[in-house]
VEXVEXBA-584627 format. One record per residue: x, y, z of N, C-alpha, C in turn. Coordinates in nm, 3 decimals, padded with zeros to 5 digits. Example, Ala and Ser with C-alpha at 12.3 -4.5 7.8 and 13.67 -1.06 7.14 Angstrom:
<rs>
     n_X     n_Y     n_Z    ca_X    ca_Y    ca_Z     c_X     c_Y     c_Z
  01.319 -00.569  00.780  01.230 -00.450  00.780  01.320 -00.330  00.780
  01.285 -00.225  00.708  01.367 -00.106  00.714  01.290  00.003  00.787
</rs>
This chain:
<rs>
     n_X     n_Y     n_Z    ca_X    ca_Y    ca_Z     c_X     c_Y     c_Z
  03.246  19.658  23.855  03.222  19.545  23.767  03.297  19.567  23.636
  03.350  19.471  23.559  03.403  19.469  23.478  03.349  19.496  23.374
  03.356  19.584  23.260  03.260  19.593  23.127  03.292  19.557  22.987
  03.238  19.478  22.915  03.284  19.432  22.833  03.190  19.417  22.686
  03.241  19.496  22.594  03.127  19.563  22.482  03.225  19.492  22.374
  03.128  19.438  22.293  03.105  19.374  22.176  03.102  19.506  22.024
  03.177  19.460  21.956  03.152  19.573  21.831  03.113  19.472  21.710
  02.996  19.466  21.654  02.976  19.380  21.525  02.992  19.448  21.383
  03.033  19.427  21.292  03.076  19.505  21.180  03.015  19.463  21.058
  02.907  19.376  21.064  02.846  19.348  21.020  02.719  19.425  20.984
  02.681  19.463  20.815  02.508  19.565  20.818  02.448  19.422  20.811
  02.447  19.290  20.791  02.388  19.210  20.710  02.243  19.172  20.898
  02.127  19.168  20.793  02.031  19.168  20.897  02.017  19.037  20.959
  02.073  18.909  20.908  02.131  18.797  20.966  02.207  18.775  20.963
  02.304  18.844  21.039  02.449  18.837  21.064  02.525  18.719  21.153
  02.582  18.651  21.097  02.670  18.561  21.204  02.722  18.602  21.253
  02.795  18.726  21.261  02.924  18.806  21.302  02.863  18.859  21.448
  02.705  18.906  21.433  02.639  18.971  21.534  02.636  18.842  21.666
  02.596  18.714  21.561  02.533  18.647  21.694  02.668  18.601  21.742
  02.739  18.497  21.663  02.837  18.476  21.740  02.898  18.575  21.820
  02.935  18.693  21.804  02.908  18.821  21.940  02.867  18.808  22.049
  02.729  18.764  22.048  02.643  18.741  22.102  02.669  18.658  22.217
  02.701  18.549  22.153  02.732  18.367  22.209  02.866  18.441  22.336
  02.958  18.484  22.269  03.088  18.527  22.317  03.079  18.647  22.448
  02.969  18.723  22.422  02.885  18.813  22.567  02.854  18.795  22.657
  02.764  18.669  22.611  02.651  18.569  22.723  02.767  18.504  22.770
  02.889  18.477  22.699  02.967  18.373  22.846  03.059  18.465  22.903
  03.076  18.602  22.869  03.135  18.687  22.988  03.038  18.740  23.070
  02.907  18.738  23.065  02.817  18.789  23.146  02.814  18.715  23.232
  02.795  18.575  23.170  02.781  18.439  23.311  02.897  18.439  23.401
  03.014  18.454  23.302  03.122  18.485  23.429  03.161  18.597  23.506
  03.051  18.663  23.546  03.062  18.793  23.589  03.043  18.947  23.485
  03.061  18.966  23.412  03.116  19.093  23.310  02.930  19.165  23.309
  02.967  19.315  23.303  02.863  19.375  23.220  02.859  19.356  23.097
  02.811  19.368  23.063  02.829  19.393  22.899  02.689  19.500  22.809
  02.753  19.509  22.657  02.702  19.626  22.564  02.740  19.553  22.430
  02.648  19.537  22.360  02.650  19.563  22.225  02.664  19.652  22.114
  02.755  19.690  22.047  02.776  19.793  21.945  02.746  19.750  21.823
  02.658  19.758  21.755  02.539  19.677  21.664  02.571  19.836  21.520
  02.706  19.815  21.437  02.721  19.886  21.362  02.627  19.918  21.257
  02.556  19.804  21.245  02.398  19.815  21.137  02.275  19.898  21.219
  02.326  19.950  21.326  02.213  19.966  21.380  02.211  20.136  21.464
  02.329  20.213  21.386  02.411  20.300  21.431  02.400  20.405  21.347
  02.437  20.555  21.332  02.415  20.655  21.275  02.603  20.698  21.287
  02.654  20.654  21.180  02.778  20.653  21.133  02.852  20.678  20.999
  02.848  20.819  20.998  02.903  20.879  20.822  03.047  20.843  20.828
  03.099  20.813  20.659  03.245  20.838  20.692  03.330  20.879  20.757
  03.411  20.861  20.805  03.543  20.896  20.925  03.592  21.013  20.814
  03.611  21.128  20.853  03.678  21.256  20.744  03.751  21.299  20.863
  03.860  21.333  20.906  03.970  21.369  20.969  03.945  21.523  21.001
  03.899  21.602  20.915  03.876  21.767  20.948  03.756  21.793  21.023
  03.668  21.695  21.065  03.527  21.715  21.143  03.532  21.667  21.289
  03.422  21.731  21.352  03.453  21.638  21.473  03.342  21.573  21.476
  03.232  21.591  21.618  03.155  21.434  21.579  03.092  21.424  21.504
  03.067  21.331  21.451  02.969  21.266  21.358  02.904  21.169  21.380
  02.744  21.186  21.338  02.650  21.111  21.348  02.651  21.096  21.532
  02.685  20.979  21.537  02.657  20.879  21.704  02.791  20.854  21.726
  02.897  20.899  21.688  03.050  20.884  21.705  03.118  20.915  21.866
  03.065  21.011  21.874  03.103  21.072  22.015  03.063  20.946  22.112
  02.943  20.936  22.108  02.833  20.823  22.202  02.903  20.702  22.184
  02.931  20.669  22.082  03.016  20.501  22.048  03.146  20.519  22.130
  03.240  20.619  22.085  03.386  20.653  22.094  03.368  20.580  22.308
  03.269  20.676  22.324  03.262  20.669  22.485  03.215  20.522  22.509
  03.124  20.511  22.447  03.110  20.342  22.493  03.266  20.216  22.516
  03.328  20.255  22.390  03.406  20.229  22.410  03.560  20.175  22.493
  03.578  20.349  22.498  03.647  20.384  22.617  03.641  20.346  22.754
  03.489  20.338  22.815  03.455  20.289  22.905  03.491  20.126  22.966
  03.527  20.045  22.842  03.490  19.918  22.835  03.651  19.884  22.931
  03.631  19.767  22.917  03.791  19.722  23.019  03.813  19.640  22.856
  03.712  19.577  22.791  03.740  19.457  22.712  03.671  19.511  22.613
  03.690  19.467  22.503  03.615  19.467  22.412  03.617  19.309  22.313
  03.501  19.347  22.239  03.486  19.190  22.125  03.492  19.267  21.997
  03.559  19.226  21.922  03.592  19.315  21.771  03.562  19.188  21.667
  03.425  19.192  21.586  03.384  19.090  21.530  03.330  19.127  21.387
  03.390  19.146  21.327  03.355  19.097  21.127  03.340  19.024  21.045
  03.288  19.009  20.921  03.242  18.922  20.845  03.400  18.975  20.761
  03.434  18.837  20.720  03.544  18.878  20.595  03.509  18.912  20.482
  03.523  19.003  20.461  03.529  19.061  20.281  03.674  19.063  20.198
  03.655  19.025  20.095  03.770  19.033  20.020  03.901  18.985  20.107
  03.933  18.865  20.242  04.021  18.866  20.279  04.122  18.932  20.387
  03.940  19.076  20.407  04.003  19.136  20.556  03.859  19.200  20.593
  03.905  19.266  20.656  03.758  19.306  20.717  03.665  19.393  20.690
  03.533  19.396  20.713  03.450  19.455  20.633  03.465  19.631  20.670
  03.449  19.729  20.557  03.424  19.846  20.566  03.378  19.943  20.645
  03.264  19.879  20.714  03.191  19.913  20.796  03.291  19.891  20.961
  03.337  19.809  20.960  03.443  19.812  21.086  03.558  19.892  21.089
  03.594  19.901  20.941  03.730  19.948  20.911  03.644  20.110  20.956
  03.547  20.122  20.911  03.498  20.337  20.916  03.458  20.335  21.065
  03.434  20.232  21.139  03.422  20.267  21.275  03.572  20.275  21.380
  03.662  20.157  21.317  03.765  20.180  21.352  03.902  20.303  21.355
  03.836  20.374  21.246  03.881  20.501  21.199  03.837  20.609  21.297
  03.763  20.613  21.368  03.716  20.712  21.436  03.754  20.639  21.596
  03.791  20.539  21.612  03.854  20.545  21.761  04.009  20.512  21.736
  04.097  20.566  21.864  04.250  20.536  21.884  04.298  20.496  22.009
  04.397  20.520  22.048  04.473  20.506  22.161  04.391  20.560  22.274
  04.307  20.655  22.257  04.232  20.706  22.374  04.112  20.657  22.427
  04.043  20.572  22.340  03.960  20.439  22.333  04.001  20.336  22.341
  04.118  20.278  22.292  04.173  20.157  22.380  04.308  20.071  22.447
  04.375  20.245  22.505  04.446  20.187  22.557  04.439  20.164  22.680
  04.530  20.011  22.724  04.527  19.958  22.852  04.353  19.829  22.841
  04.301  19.830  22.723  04.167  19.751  22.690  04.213  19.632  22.634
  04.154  19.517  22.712  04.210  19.331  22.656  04.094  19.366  22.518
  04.129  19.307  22.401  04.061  19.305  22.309  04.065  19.102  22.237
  03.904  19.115  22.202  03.921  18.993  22.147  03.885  18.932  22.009
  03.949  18.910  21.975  03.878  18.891  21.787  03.818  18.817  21.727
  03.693  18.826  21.643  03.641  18.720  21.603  03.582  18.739  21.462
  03.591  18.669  21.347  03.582  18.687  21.177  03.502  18.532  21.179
  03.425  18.582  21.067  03.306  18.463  20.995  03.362  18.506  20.869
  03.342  18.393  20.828  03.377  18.394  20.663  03.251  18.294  20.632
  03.229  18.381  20.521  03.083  18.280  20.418  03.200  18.122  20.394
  03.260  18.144  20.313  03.335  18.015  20.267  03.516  18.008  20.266
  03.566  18.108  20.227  03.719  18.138  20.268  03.771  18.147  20.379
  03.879  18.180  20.356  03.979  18.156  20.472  03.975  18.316  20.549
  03.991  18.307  20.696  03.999  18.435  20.824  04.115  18.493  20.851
  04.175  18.377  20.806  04.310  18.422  20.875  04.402  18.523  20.861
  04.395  18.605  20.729  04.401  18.750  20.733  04.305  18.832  20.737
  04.256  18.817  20.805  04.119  18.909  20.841  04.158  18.905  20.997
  04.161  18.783  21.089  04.246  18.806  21.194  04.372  18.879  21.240
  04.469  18.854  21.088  04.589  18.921  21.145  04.589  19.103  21.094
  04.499  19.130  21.016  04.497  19.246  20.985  04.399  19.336  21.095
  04.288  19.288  21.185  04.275  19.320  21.307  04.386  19.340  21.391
  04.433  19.230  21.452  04.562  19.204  21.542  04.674  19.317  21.502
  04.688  19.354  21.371  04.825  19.510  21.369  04.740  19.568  21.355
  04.635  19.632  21.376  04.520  19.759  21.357  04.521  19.787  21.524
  04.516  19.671  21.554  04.451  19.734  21.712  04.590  19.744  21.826
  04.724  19.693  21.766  04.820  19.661  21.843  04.818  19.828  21.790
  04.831  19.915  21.664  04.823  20.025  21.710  04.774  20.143  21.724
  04.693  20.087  21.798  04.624  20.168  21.860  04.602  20.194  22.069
  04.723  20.060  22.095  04.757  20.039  22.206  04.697  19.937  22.304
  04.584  19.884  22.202  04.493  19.765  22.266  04.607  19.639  22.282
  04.575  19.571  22.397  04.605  19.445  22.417  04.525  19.286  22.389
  04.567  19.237  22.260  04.469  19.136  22.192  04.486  19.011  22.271
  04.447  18.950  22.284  04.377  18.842  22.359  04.478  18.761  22.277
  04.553  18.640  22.327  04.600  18.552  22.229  04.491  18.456  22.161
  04.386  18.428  22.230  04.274  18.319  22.238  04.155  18.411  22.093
  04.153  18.384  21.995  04.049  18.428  21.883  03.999  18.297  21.775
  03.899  18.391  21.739  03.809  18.338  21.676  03.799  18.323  21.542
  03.818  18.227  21.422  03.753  18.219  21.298  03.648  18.145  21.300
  03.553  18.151  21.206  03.464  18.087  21.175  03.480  18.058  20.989
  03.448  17.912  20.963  03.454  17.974  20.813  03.376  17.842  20.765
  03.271  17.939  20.677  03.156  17.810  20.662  02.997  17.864  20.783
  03.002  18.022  20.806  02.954  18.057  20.893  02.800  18.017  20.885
  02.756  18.047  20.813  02.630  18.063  20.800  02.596  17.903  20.789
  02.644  17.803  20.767  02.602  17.656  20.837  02.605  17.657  21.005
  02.690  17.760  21.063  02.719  17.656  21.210  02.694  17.782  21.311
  02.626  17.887  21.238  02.559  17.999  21.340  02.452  18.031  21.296
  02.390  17.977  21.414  02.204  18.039  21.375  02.179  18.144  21.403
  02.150  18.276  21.361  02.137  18.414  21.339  02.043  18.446  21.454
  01.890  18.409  21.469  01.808  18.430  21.534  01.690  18.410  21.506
  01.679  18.371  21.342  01.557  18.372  21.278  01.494  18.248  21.334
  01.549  18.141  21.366  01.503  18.088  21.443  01.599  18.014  21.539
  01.563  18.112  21.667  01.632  18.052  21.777  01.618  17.945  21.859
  01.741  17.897  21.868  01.723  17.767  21.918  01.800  17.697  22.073
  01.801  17.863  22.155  01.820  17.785  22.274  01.737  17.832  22.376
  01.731  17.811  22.497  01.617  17.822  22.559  01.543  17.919  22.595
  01.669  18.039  22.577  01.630  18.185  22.593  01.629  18.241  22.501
  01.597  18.231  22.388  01.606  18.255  22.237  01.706  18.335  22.173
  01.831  18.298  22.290  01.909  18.377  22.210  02.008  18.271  22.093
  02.058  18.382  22.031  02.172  18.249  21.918  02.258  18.142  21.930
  02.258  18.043  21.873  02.342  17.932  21.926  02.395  17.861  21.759
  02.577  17.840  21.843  02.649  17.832  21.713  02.612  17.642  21.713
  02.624  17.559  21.642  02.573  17.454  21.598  02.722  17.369  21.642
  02.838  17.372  21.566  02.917  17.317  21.598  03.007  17.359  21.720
  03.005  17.222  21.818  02.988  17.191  21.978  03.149  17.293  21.984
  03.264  17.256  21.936  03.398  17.260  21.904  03.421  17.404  21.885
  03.298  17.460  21.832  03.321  17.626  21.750  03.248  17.678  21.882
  03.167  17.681  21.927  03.124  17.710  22.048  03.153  17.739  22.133
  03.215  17.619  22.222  03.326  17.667  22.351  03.443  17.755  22.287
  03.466  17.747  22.174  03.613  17.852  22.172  03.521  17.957  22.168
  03.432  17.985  22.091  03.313  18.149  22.120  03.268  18.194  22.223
  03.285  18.077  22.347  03.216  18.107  22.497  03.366  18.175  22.577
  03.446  18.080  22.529  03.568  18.090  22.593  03.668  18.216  22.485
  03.621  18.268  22.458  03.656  18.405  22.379  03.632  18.515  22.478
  03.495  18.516  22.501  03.425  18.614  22.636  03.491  18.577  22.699
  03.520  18.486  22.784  03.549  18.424  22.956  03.757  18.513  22.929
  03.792  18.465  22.815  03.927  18.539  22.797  03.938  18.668  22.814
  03.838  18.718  22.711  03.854  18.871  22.736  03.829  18.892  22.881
  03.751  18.884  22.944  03.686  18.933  23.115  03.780  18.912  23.155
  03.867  18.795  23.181  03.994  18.752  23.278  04.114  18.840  23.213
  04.137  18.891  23.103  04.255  18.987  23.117  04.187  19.107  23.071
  04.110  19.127  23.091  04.047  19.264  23.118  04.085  19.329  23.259
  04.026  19.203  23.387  04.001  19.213  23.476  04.182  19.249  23.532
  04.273  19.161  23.438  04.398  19.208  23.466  04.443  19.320  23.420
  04.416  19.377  23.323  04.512  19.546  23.326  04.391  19.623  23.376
  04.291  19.569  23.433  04.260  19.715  23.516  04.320  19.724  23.681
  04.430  19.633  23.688  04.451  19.629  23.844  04.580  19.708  23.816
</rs>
């Protein structure tokens, strides 16, 4: 089976970054995929320092990782790129975590613009040998058009993004990654 793990880079305890994740899981699961959540708020993760080896839950993540065929690489924009907390997790995996892995991207912005927050993902992970998905995600204006969980509103209580348009590209984010996942592992 194909596996396909989600990384949220988000600490914020109503995170859009998490659910829309979320949204983007549930439609590679429906189309077949395992899947895993990597819930960085929810993780035992000290600075990346280059002279140590593991740290904290690093080892355990690194492998989650690795394992995956696909991954979902999802942040809240800060300052215009991506949040800290992704950047110190990203620091501790490389080429040996994802190469030959379809990767797919997805940024919430409170009110600004993603779009370097996208492209500064997209050369982070090109080197590191990942293969990015052409098909990604902004959101901007997040916290109107993703309901977190506080109160859920679809039938299985999991999160649901509000605007119909932002949605299918979040469903069809998952369904991308799985289908060229499913291609470089052949």
């Amino acid at each position: 089976m194909t596996r396909i793990v989600a990384v949220s880079g988000s600490r914020s305890a109503d995170s859009t970054t998490r659910a829309a994740l979320r949204v983007a899981l549930d439609a590679a699961a429906d189309a077949g995929a395992e899947t895993d959540l990597i819930d960085l708020a929810a993780v035992d993760l000290p600075l990346y320092h280059p002279d140590e080896g593991a740290q904290g839950d690093s080892e355990e993540l690194k492998r989650r990782v690795r394992e995956a065929d696909g991954v979902l690489a999802g942040t809240p924009v800060y300052r215009g790129s991506y949040s800290s907390t992704f950047k110190n997790f990203h620091d501790f995996c490389g080429s040996d975590e994802y190469e030959n892995t379809a990767v797919g991207l997805l940024a919430t912005a409170g009110g600004g613009s993603y779009g370097g927050t996208l492209e500064h993902l997209r050369s982070t992970f090109r080197n590191v040998h990942a293969w990015t998905v052409p098909h990604e995600v902004g959101i901007q204006g997040a916290s109107s058009k993703v309901e977190t969980g506080a109160a859920p509103a679809t039938s299985d209580g999991g999160p649901r993004i509000t605007d119909d348009d932002l949605r299918r590209r979040t469903e069809r984010l998952g369904r991308v990654v799985l289908e060229h996942a499913e291609r470089v592992r052949k």
